[in-house]
N, C-alpha and C positions, 0 to 999 in steps of 0.2 A: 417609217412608221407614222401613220396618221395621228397626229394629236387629238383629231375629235372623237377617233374610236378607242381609247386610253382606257383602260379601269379605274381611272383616278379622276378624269376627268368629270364636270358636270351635263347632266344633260343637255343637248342643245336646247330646248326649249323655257329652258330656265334662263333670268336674266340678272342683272346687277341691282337691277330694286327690291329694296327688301319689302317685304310684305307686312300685312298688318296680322294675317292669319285668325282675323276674325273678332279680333279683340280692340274693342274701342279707348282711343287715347286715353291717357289720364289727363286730369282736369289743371288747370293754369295754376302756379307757386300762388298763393295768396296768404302773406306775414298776417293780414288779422282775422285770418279762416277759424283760430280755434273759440271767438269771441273776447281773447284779454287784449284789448290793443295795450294795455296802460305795459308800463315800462318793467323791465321783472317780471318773475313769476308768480304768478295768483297762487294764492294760501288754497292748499288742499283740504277738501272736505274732510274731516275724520270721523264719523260715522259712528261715535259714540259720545258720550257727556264726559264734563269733567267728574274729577277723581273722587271718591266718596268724601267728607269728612274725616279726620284720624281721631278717632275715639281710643279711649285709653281699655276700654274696657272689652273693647275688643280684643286687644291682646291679652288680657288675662292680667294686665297690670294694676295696680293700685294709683289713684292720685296721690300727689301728695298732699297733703293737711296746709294751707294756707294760715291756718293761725297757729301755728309753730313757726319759728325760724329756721333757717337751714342750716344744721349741725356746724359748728366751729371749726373754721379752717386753721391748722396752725399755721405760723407766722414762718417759721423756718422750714426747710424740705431737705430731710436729710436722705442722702444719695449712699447706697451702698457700693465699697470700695469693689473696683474688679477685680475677678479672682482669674487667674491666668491657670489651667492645670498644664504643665511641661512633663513630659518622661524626661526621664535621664538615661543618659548616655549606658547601654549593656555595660553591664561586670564581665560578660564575657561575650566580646562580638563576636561576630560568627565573620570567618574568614571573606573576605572579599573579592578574591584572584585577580588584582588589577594588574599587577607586573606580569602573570601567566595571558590575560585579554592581552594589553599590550604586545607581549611577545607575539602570542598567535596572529595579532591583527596585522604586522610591521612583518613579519617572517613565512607566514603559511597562510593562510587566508583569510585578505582582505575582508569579504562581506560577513563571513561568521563572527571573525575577531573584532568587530564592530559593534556587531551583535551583541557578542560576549563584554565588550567595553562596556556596554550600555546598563547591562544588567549588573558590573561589578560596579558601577556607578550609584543603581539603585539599592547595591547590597549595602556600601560604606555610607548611603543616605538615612537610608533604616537605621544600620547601627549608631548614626549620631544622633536620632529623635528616639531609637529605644525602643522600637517595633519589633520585635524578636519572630514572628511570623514571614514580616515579609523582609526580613533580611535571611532567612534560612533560605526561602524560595528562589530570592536574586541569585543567593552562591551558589543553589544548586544548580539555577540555569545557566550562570558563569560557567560554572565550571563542566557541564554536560557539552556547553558550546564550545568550550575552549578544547578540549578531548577530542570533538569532533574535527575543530578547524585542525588542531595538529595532527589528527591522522590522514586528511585529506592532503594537507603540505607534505605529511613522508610521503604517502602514496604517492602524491603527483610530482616527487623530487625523487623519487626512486623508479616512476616509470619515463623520467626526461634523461638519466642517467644512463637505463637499460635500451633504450631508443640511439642513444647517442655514440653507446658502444655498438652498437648493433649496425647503425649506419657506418662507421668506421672502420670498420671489419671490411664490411662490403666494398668499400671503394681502394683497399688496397692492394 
């Protein structure tokens, strides 16, 4: 195969000089072309005046009276004490399912019973600051999660059981 007749290749009559294409160089670096030789940047023009005067009476305000004094400061400054508001602890917490999370998480499934940990965590948090709201919500998610992981554990521990019979049969 001829290299010069390639689809890839260049024309022959084209050469290694690049061309100017018509377009005349640009002109030589020169550092004091924009007129600031001095060192830094020149202060920009801002193209408006300084700020008005602040008259008082412009806002709508009053002066005050020069020949009065300015009202009497007292001597002391009295600081009002902080007032802390704390809930108390439910009269009657709302169940937490941490021994059931646990169970489910150590026993039947890992990623729910984590889950489920997490939210019995937030239930027994509520009950000690006394949120009664979001401690029903924690246990109920607790405990929907937990239901869940331990059906998925029977299921998946009664179809490893029924597999296992099932293969053993077979190879006898």
């Amino acid at each position: 195969m001829d290299p010069n007749k390639s689809a890839t290749a260049p024309p022959m009559e084209w050469s290694d000089q690049k061309s100017s294409m018509g377009q005349v160089a640009p002109p030589a670096y020169n550092p004091h072309m924009g007129g600031y030789p001095q060192a830094g940047y020149p202060v920009p023009h801002q193209g408006f005046g300084p700020p008005p005067p602040y008259s008082e009476a412009q806002y709508g305000q009053q002066p005050y009276p020069m020949t009065q004094p300015y009202p009497m400061q007292p001597g002391t400054v009295t600081v009002q004490p902080t007032v802390y508001v704390a809930r108390r602890t439910l009269a009657q917490p709302v169940n937490d399912y941490m021994g059931y999370s646990i169970f489910t998480m150590l026993c039947c499934c890992l990623p729910l019973g984590i889950a489920a940990l997490i939210y019995s965590i937030s239930a027994r948090e509520a009950n000690h600051v006394g949120d009664q709201i979001v401690a029903e919500r924690s246990s109920r998610m607790a405990r929907t999660l937990n239901h869940v992981a331990l059906g998925l554990g029977l299921g998946i521990s009664i179809l490893i059981v029924v597999y296992v019979a099932v293969v053993a049969s077979v190879l006898r």
